[in-house]
C-alpha positions in Angstrom: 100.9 68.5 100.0 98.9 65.5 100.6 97.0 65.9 97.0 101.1 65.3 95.9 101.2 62.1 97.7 97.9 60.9 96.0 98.8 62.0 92.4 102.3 60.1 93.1 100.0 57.0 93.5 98.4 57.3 90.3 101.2 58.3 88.0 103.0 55.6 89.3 101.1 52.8 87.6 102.1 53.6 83.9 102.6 57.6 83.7 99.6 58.2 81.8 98.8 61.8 80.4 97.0 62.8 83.0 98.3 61.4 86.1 101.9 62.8 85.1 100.0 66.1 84.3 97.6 65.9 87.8 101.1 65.0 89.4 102.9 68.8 88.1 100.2 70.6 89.0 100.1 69.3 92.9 103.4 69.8 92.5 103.6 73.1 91.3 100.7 74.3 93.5 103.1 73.6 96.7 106.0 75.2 95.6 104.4 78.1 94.6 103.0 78.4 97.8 106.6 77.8 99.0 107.6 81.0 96.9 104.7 83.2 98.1 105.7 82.9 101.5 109.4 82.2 101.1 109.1 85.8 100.6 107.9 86.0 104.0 109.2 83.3 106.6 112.9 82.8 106.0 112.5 79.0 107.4 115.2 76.7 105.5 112.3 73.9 105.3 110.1 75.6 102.6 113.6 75.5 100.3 113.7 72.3 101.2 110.3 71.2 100.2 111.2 73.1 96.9 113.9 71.6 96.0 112.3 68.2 96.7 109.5 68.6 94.7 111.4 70.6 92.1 113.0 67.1 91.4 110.1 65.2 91.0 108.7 68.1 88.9 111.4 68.5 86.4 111.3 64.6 85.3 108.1 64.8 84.5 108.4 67.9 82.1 110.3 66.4 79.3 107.7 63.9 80.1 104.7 66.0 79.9 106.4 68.1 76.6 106.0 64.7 74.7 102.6 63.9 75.3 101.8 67.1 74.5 103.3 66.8 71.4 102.1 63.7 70.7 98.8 65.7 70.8 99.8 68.5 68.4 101.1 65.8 66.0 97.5 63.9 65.9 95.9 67.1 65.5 98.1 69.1 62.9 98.8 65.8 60.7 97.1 64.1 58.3 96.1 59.8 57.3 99.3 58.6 56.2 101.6 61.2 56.6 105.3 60.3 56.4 106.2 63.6 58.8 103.6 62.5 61.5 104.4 58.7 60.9 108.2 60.1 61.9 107.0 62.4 64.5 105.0 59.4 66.3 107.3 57.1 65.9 110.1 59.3 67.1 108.3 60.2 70.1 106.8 56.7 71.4 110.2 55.7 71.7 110.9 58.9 73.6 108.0 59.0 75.8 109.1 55.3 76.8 112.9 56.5 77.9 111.4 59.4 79.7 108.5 57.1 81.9 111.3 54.9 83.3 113.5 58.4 84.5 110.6 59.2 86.4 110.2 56.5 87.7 113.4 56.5 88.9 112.7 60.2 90.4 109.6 58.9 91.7 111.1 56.1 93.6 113.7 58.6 95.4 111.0 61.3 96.1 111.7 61.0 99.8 107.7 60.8 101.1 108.2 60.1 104.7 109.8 63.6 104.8 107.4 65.4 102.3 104.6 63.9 105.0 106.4 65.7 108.4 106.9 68.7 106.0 103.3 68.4 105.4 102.5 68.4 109.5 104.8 71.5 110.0 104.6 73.6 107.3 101.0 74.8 107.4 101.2 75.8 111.2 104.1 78.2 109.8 101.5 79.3 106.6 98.7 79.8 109.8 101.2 82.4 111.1 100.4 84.8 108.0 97.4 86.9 107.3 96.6 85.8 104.1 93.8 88.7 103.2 96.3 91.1 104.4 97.7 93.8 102.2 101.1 91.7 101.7 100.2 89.1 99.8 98.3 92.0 97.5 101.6 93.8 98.0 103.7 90.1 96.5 101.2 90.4 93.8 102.3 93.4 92.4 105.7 92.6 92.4 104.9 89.6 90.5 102.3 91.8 88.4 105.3 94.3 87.5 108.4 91.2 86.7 105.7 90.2 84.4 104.6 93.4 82.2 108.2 94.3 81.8 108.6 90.7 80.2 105.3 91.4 78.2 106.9 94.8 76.7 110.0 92.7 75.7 107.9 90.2 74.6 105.6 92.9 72.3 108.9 94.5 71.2 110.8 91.4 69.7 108.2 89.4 69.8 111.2 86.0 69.7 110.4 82.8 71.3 112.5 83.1 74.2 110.6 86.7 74.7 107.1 84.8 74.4 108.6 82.1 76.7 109.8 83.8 79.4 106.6 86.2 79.4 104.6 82.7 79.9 106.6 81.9 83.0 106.3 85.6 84.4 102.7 85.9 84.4 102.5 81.8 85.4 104.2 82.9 88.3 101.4 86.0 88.9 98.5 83.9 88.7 99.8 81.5 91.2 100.5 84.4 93.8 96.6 85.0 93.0 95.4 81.8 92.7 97.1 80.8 96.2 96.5 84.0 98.7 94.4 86.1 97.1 90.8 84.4 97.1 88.3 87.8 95.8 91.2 88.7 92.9 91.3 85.1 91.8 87.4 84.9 91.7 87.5 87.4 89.2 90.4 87.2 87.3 90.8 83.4 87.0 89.3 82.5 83.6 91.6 85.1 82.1 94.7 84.5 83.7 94.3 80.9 82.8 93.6 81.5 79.4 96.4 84.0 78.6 98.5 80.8 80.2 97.3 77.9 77.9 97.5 80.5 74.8 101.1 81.4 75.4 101.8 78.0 76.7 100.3 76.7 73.1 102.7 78.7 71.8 105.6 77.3 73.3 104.5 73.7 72.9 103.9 74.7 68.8 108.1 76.6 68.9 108.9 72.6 70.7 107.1 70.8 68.5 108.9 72.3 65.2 112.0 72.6 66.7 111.7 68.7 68.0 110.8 68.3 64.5 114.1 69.9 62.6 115.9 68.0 65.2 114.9 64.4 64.0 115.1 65.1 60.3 111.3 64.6 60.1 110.7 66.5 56.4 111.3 64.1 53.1 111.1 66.7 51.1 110.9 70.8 51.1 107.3 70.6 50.4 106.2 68.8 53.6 108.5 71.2 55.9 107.0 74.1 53.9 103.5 73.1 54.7 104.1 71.8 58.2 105.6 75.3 59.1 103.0 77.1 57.6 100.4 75.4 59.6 102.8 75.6 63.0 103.0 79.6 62.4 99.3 79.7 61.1 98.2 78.2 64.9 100.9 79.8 66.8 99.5 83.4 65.4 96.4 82.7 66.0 96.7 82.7 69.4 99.6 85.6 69.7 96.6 87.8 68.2 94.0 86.7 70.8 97.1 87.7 73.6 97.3 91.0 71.6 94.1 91.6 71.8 93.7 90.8 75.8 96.8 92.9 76.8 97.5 95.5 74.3 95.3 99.5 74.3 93.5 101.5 77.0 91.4 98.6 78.4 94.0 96.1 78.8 93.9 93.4 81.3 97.5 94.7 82.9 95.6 97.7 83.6 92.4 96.2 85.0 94.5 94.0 87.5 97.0 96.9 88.7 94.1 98.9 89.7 93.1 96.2 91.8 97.3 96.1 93.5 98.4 98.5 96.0 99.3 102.2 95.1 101.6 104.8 96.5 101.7 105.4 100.5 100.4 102.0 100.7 103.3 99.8 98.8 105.7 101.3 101.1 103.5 100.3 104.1 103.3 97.0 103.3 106.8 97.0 102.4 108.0 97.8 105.8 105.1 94.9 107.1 107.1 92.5 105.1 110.0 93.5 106.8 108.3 93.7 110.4 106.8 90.0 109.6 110.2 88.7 108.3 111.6 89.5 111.5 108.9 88.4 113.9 109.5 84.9 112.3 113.4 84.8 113.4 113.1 86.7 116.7 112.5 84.7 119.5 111.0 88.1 121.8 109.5 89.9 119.6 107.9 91.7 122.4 111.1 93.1 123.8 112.0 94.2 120.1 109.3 96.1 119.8 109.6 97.9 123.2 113.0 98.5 122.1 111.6 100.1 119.2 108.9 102.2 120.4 111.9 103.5 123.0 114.3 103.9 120.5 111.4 106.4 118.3 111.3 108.4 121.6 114.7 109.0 122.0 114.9 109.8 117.8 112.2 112.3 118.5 113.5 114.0 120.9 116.6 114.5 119.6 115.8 115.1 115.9 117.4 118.1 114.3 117.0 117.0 110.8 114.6 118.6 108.2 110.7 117.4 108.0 111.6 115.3 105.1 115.1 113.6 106.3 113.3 113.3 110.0 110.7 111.0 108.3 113.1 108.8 106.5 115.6 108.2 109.0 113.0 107.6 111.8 111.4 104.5 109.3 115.5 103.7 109.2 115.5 103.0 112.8 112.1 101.5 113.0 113.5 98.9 110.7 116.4 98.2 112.1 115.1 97.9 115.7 112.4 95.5 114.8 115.6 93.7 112.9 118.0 93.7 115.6 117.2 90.4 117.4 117.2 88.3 114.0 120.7 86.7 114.6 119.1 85.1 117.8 117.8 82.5 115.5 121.3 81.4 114.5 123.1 81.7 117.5 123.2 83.5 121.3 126.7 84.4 120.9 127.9 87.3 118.8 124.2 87.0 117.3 124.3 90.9 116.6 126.7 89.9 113.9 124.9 87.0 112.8 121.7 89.3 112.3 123.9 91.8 110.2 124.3 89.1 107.6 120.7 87.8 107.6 119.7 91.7 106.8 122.1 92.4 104.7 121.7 89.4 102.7 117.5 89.8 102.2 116.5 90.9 98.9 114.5 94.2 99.7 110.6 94.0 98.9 109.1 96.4 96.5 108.9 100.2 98.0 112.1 99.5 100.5 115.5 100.4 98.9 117.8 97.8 99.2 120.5 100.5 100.1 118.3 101.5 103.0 117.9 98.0 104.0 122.0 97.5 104.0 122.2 101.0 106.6 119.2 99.4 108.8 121.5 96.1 108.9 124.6 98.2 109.7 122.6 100.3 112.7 121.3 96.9 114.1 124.8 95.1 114.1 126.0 97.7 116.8 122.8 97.8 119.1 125.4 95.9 120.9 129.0 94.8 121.6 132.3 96.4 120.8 132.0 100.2 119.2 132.2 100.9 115.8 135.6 102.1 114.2 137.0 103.1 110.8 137.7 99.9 108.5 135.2 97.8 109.5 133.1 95.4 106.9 129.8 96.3 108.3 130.5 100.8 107.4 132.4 100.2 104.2 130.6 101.6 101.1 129.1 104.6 103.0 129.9 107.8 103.1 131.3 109.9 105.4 127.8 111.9 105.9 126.2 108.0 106.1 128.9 107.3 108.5 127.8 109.8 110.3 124.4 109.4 110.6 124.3 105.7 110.9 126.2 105.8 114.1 124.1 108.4 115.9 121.2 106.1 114.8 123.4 103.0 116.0 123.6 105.2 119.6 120.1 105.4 119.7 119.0 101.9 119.0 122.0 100.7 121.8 120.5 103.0 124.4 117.0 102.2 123.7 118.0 98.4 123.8 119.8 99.2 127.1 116.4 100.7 128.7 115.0 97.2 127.8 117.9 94.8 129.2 115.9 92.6 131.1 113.4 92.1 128.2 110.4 92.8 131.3 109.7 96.0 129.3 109.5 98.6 132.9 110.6 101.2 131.2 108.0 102.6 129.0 108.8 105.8 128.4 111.3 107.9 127.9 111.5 112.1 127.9 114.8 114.1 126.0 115.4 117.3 126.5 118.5 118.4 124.4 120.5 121.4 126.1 123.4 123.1 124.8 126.0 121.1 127.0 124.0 117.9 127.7 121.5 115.5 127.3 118.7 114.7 129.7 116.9 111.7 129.6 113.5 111.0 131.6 112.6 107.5 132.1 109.7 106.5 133.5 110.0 102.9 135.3 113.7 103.9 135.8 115.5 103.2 139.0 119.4 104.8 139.6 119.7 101.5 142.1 119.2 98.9 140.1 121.0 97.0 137.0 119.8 99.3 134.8 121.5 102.1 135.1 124.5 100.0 135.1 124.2 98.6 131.7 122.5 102.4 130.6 125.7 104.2 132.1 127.7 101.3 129.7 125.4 101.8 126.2 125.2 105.8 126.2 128.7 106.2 125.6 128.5 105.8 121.6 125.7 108.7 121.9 127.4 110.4 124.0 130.5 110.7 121.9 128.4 111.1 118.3 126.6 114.6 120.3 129.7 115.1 122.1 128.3 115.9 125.0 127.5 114.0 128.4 124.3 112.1 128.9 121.9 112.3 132.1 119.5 109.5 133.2 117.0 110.4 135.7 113.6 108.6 136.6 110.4 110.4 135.8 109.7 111.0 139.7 113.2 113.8 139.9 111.6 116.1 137.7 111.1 118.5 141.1 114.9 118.3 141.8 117.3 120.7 140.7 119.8 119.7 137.7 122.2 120.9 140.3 121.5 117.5 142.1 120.7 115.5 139.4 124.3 115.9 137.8 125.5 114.8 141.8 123.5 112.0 141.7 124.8 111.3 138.0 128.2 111.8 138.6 128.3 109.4 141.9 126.9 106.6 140.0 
């Protein structure tokens, strides 16, 4: 971010080749980072450092296209030729309408703001590991939006195809270049030589499509051989891609071995989630209390099959370490507030985003008024989901209960499921103080999902009969 402010500097003076160029790629370097952990920490000020430096950015590319093609024309033309005589001409006068927009853009680039930005925004990035498996985990995601473009790109092979292939795997190498030091050692020269070949290739479709534009042919013979010499380089440097990314030893397969595989995409999924949370929730502590509480009380009551226990148990993780979010917006009614900030996250790769809509549905009742037919938060389930969501829902408003005070005394809790009721061991637990007030208050949505009464005791009763425990349960 400082390296933007010096660059600014330099371009300023006359918006040479270079500095403009220098200038994109400080640029581009910080909103990239902005997109790699965008993905992470939902603060609004790395969209707003985007978008400011998007505007910059884009004032200079028009810019930057006609130097470059200034370039191509020297290079493909010939002494005297009435087509690169046009082209030049065509383009000085261009290039000098273009250097006094950006100045313009320059001059409103807000730099007084992109400095604080520049003071706040890296203790955020400090917050993230960046060796860590997620940024490994951002890759592939990245790694697979851009082979699906290079299969359309090797299937119909159109500009747009090659175009948008150029931006997908642009968009790879930065996640690389930015958080993933060891990958990038090795896979730098590559990466940025599949960019400049494909990005050849789009400045050679500009340049004859610039060309066609102003009328720069006198005569069929001179578009003829100007196009022949356009597709000549532009195919040259398709092949060397072809070559690169096509058969058994392909470079898409040497960097997906290196990406994660199986068990381990969903893991650092859910540490996505469990990072994207931590950033919003101003106790993170208590949340995760809540949810270590919460994972007792799912065990002990589990009746579900090995496979369905395992997925529904990661469904309440999730949602417990989600339930706080909404703090961030507001204190009151923030359980409603965090429903929309879940709901409205864009699931990471290995986490369905249907999964991640049930997590935000169990975490918008971990408190307030009960659930009840016709409500936004349940529509679009099933009656099974239904179901299921609001025993989870029980679970996670009990568990958050046990933790009220957010001092974290409670630290374990005991089930033991009978036929007519539910006993609940907690260690910590007092029947005298507040918390079996607001417990007595938050087991009622469990209680009426089980249909059956639920029992509190502290650890220290296990040596009294249930004969006095109900007593006890039934005077408080």
């Amino acid at each position: 971010m400082e390296q933007v402010l010096k660059e600014c500097e330099r371009a300023s003076v006359d918006f040479a080749a270079d500095p403009v160029h220098d200038l994109r790629v400080a640029l581009r370097r910080c909103r990239s980072m902005a997109d790699g952990l965008m993905a992470i920490d939902p603060d609004s000020n790395w969209k707003k450092m985007k978008k400011a430096g998007k505007a910059v950015f884009s004032s200079l590319g028009e810019l930057r296209d006609v130097q470059v093609m200034e370039e191509w024309v020297q290079q493909l033309g010939e002494p005297g030729d009435p087509v690169s005589t046009r082209l030049l001409q065509y383009l000085a006068s261009r290039e000098g309408e273009l250097k006094q927009q950006a100045a313009k853009a320059l001059a409103a680039f807000d730099r007084k703001q992109w400095k604080r930005w520049a003071m706040a925004l890296p203790r955020r990035a400090a917050r993230v590991h960046q060796t860590g498996v997620i940024f490994r985990h951002l890759a592939l995601e990245r790694w697979m939006e851009a082979y699906d473009l290079h299969r359309k790109a090797m299937r119909n092979r159109s500009r747009l195809a090659y175009h948008s292939l150029r931006i997908g795997i642009k968009r790879f190498r930065y996640i690389v270049e930015n958080f993933l030091p060891e990958q990038h050692a090795r896979w730098s020269g590559d990466l940025k030589l599949l960019q400049d070949l494909l990005g050849e290739v789009h400045d050679l479709d500009v340049l004859w499509t610039t060309a066609l534009q102003v009328n720069a042919f006198p005569n069929t013979d001179s578009r003829v051989r100007w196009h022949k010499k356009i597709i000549e380089e532009r195919e040259r440097r398709i092949t060397q891609y072809r070559d690169k990314m096509l058969g058994e030893g392909s470079l898409w397969r040497e960097w997906r071995a290196q990406l994660p595989h199986g068990e381990e995409i969903e893991a650092a999924a859910l540490t996505r989630l469990k990072l994207w949370a931590a950033f919003l929730d101003p106790d993170v502590r208590h949340s995760m209390q809540v949810a270590r509480l919460a994972l007792q009380l799912y065990d002990g009551l589990a009746v579900h099959h090995r496979q369905q226990r395992a997925e529904l148990r990661t469904l309440l993780k999730v949602a417990a370490w989600m339930h706080e979010v909404g703090r961030s917006r507001k204190a009151k009614n923030h359980h409603k507030a965090g429903y929309r900030l879940i709901a409205n996250l864009k699931a990471p790769l290995g986490y369905n985003q249907a999964e991640l809509h049930q997590a935000a549905a169990i975490a918008r009742y971990h408190r307030g008024a009960l659930p009840h037919a016709g409500q936004k938060s349940l529509t679009g389930f099933t009656a099974a989901q239904r179901r299921t969501l609001l025993r989870l829902a029980g679970i996670l408003r009990l568990a958050e209960a046990f933790d009220f005070d957010h001092k974290g005394r409670i630290h374990r809790l005991t089930v033991h499921d009978y036929p007519h009721w539910i006993e609940i061991t907690a260690a910590g637990y007092s029947l005298r103080d507040r918390h079996a007030e607001n417990i007595a208050g938050a087991r009622h949505l469990l209680e009426t999902v089980y249909r059956k009464p639920i029992i509190v005791k502290p650890e220290r009763t296990h040596s009294l009969s249930l004969r006095r425990v109900v007593q006890r349960a039934s005077r408080s």
